[in-house]
N, CA, C and O atoms as a DFTB+ gen file, in Angstrom:
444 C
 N C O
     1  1      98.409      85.484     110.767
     2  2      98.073      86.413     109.715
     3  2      96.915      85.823     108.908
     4  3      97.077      84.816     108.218
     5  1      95.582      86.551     109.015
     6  2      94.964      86.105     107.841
     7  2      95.199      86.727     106.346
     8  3      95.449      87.904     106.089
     9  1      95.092      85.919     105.660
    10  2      95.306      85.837     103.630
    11  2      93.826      85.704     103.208
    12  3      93.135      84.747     103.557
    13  1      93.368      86.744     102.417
    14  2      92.235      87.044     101.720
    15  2      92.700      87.192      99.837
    16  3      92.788      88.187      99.118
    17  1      92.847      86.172      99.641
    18  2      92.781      86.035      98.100
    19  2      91.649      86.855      96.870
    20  3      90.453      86.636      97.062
    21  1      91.935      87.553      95.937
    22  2      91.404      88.311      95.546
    23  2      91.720      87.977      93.874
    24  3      92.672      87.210      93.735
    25  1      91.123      88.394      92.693
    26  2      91.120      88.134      91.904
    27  2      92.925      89.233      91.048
    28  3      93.734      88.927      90.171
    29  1      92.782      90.307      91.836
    30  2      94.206      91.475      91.480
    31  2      94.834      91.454      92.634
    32  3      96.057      91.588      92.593
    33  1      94.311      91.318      93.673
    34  2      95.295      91.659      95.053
    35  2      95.114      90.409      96.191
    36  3      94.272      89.520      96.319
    37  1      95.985      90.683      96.738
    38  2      95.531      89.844      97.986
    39  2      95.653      90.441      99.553
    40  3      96.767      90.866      99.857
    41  1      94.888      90.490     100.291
    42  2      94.810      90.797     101.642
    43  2      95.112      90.552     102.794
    44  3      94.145      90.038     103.355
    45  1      96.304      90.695     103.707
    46  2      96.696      90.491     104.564
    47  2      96.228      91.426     106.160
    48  3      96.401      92.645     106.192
    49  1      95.733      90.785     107.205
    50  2      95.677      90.920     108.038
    51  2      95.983      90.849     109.350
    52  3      95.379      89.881     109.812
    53  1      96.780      91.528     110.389
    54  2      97.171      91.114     111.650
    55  2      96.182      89.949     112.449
    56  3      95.009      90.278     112.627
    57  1      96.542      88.865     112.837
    58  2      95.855      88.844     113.644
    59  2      96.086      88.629     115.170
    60  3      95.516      87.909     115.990
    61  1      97.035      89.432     115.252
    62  2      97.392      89.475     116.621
    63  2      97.418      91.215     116.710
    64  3      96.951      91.885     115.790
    65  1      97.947      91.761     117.781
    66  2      98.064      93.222     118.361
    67  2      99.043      93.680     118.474
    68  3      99.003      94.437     119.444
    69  1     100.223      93.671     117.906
    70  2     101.488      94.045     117.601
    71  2     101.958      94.477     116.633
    72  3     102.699      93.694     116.038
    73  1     101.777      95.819     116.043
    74  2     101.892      96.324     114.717
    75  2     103.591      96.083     114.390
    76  3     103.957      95.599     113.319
    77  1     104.705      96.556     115.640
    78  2     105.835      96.065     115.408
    79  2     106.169      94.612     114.867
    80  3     107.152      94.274     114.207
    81  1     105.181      93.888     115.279
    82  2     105.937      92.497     114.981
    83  2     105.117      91.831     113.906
    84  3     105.324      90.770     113.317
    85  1     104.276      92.578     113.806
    86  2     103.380      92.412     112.307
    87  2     104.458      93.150     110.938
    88  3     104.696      92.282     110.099
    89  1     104.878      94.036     110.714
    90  2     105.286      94.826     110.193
    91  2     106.390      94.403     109.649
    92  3     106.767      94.605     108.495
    93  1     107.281      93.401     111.062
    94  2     108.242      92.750     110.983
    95  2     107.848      91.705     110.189
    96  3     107.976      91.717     108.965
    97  1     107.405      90.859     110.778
    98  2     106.949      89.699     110.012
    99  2     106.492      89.623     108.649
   100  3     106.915      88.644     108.034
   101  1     105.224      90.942     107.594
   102  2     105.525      91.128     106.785
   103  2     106.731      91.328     105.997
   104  3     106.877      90.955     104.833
   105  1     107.592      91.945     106.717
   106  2     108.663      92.310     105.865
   107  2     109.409      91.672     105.492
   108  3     110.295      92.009     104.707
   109  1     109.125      89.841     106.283
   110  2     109.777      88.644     105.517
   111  2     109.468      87.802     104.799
   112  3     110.120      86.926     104.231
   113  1     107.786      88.214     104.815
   114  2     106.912      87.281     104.018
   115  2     106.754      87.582     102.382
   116  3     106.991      86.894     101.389
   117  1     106.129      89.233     102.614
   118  2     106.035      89.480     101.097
   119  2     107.333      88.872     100.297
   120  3     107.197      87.781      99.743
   121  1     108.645      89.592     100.226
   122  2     109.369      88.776      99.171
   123  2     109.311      87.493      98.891
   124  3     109.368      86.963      97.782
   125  1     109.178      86.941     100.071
   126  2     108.996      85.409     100.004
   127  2     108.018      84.588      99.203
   128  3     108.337      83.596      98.547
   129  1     106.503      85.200      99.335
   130  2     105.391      84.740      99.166
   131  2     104.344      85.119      98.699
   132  3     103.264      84.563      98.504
   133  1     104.890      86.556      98.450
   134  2     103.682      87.305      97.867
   135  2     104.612      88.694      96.746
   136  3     104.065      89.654      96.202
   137  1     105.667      88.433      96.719
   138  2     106.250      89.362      95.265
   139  2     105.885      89.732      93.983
   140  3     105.928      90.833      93.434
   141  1     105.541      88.717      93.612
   142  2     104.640      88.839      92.388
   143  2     102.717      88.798      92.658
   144  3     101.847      88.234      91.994
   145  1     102.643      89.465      93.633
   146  2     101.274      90.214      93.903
   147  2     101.067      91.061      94.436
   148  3     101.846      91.442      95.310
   149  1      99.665      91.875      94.078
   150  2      99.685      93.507      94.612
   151  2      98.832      93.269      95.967
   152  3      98.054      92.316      95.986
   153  1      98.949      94.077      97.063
   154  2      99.246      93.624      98.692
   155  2      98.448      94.674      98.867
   156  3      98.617      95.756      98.306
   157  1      97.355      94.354      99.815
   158  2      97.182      94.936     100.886
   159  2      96.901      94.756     101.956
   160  3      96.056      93.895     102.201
   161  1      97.519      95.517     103.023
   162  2      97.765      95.387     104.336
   163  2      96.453      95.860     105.608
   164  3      96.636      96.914     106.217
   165  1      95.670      95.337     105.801
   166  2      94.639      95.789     106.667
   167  2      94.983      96.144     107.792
   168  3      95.275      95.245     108.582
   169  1      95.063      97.538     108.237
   170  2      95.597      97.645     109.934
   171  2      94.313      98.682     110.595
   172  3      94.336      99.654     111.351
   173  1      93.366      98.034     109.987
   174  2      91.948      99.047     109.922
   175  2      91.647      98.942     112.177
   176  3      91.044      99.636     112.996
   177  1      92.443      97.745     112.231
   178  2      92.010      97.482     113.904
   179  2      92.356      98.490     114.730
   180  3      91.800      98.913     115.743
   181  1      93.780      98.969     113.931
   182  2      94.924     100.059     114.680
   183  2      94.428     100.930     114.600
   184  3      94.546     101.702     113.648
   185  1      93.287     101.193     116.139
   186  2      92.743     102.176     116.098
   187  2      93.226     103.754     116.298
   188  3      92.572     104.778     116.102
   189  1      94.782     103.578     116.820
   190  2      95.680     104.548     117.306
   191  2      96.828     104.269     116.742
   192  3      97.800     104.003     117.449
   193  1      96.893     104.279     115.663
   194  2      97.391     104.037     114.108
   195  2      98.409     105.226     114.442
   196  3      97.837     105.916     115.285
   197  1      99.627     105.755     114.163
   198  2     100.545     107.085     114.228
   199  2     101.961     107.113     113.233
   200  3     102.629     106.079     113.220
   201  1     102.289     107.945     112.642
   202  2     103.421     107.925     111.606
   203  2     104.081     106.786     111.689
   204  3     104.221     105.905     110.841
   205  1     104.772     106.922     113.574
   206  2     105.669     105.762     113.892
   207  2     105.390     104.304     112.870
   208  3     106.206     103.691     112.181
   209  1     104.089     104.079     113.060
   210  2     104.025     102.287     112.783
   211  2     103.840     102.589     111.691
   212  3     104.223     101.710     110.919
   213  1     103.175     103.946     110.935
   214  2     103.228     104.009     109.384
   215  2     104.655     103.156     108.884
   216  3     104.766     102.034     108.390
   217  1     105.666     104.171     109.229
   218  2     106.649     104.383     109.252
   219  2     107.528     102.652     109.073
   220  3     108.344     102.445     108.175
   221  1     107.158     101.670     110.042
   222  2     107.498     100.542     109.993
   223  2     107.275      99.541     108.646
   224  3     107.625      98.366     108.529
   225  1     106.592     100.382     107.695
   226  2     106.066      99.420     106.676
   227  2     106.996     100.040     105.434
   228  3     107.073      99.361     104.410
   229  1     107.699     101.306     105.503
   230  2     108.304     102.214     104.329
   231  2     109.109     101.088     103.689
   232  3     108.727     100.776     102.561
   233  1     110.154     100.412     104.190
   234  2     111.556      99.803     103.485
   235  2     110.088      98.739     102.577
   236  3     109.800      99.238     101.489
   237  1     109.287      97.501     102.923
   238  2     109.083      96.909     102.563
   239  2     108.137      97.612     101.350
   240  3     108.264      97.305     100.165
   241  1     107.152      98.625     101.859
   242  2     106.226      99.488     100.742
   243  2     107.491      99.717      99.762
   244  3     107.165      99.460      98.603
   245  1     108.478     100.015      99.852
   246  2     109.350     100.631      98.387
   247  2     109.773      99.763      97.970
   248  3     109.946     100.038      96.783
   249  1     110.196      98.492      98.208
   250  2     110.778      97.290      97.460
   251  2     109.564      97.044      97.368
   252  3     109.291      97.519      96.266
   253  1     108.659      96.629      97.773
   254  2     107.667      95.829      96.245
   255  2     106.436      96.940      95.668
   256  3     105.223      96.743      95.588
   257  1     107.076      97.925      95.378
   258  2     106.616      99.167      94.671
   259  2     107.644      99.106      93.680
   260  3     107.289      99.179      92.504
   261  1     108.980      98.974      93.978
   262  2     109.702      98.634      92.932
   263  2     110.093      97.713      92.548
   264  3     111.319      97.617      92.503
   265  1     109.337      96.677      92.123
   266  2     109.159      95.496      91.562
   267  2     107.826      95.777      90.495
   268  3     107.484      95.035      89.574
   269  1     107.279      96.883      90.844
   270  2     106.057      96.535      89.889
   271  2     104.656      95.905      90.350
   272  3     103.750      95.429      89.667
   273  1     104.785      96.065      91.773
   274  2     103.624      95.853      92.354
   275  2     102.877      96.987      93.253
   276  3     103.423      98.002      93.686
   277  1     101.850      96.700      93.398
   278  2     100.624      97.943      94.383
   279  2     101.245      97.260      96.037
   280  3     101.456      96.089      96.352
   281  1     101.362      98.199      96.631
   282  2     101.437      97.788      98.037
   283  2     100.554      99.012      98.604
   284  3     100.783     100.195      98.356
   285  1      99.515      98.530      99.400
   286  2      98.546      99.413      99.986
   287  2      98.350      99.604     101.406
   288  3      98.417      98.473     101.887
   289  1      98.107     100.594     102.494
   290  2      97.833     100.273     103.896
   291  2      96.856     100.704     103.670
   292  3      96.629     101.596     102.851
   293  1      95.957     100.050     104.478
   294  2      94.885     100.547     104.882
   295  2      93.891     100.549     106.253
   296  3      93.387      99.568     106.802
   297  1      93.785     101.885     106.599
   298  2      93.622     102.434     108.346
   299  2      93.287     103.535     108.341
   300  3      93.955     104.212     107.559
   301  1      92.106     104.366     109.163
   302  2      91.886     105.567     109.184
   303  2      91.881     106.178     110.391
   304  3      90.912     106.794     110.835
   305  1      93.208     105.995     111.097
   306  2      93.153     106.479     112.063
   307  2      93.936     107.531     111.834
   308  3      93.829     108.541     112.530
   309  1      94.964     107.426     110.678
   310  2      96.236     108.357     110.842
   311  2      95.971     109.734     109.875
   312  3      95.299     109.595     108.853
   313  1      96.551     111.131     110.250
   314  2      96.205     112.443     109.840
   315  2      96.812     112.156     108.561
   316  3      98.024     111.956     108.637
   317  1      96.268     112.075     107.320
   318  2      96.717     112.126     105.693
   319  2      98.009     113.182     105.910
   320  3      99.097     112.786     105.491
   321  1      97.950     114.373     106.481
   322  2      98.765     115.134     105.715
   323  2      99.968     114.753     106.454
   324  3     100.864     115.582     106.298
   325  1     100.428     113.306     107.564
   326  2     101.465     112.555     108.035
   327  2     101.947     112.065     106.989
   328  3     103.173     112.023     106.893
   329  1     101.301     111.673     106.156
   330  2     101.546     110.529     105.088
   331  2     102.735     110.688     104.250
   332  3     102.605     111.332     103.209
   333  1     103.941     110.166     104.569
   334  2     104.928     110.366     103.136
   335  2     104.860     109.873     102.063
   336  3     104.822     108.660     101.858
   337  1     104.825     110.996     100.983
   338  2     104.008     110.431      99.789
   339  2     104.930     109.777      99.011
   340  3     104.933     110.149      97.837
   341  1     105.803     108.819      99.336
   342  2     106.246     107.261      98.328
   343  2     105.322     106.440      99.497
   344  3     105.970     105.429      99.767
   345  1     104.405     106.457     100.085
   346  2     103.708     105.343     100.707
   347  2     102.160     105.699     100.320
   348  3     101.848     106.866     100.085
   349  1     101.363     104.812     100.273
   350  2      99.659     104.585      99.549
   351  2      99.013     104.385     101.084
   352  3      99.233     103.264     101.543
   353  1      98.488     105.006     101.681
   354  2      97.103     104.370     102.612
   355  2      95.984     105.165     102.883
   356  3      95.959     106.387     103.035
   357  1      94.898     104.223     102.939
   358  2      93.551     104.742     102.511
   359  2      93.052     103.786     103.412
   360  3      93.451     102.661     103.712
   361  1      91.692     104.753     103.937
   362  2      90.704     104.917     104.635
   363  2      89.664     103.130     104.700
   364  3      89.233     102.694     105.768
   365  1      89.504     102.528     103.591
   366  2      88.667     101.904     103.376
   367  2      89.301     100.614     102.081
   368  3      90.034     101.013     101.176
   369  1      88.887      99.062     102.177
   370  2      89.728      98.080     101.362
   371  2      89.220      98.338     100.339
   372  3      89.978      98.284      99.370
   373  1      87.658      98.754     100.049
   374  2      87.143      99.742      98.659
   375  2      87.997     100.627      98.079
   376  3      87.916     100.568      96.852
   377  1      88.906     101.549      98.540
   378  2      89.536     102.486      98.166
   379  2      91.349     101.816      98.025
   380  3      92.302     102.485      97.627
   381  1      91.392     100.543      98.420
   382  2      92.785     100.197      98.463
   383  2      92.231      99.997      96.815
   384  3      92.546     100.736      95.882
   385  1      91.294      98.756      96.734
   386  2      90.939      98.103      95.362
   387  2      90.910      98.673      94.470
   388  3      91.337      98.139      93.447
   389  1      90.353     100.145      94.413
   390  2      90.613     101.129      93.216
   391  2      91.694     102.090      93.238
   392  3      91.736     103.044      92.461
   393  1      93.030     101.727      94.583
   394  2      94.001     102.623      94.178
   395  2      94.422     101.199      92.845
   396  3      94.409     101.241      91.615
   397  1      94.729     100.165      93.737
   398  2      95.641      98.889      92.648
   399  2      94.787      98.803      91.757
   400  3      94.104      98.210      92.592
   401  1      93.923      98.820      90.551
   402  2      93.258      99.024      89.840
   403  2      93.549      99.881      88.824
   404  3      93.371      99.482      87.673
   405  1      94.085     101.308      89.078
   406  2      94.398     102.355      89.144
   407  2      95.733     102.399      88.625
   408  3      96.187     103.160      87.771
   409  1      96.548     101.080      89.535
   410  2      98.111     101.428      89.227
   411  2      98.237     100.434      87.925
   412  3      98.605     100.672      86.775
   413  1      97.775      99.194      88.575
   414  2      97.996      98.019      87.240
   415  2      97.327      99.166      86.174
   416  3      98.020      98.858      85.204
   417  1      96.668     100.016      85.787
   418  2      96.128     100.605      84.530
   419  2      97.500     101.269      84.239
   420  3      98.114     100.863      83.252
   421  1      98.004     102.185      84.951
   422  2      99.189     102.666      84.871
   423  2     100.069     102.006      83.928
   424  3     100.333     102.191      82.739
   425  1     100.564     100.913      85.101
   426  2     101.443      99.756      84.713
   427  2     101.572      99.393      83.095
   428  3     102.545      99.412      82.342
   429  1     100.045      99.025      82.864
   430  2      99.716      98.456      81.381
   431  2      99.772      99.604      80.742
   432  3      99.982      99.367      79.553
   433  1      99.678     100.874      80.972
   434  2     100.016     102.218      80.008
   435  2     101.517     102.576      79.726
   436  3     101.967     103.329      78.863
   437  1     102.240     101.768      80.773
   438  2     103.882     102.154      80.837
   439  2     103.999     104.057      81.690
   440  3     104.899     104.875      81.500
   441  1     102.674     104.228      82.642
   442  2     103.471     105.275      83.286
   443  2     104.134     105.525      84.237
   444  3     104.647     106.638      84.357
């Protein structure tokens, strides 16, 4: 996995070809190691990206959404209107940066 440290978020990347066992493997790391930071997940490679593997990231996207953190995917392979909306993913790591941006403003507003 590469780790891209960021000044609000930090960036995680596959670097292997197994979205299952990526997905997996996140899902033991964040609590572990990254809980108290807002996440995003680069699966920009997954060029044939589909609900299914969306789908593999939901349990971990809602626990550290409810903690108070941004959890972001980001990939543009998959049809938006798939998207179940308790999950965030966007097209571009520009557009992850100003969703978490966005939320911490939230956050600090109490909405």
């Amino acid at each position: 996995m590469k780790i891209n440290e960021q000044n609000s978020f930090t960036i995680l990347e596959d670097e292997r070809d197994s979205i299952f066992n990526f997905a997996s493997f996140i899902s033991q790391q964040i609590p572990k190691y990254f809980s108290e930071k807002n996440v995003i997940i680069d699966l920009l490679k997954y060029t044939d990206f589909v609900l299914e593997d969306l789908l593999l990231f939901l349990e971990t996207s809602n626990a550290h959404r409810k903690n108070k953190h941004s959890f972001v995917l980001v990939n543009n392979a998959i049809d938006v209107d798939e998207i179940p909306l308790e999950m965030v993913i966007v097209p571009t790591i520009q557009e992850a940066a100003d969703i978490i941006e966005m939320e911490e403003i939230e956050r600090d507003l109490s909405f």
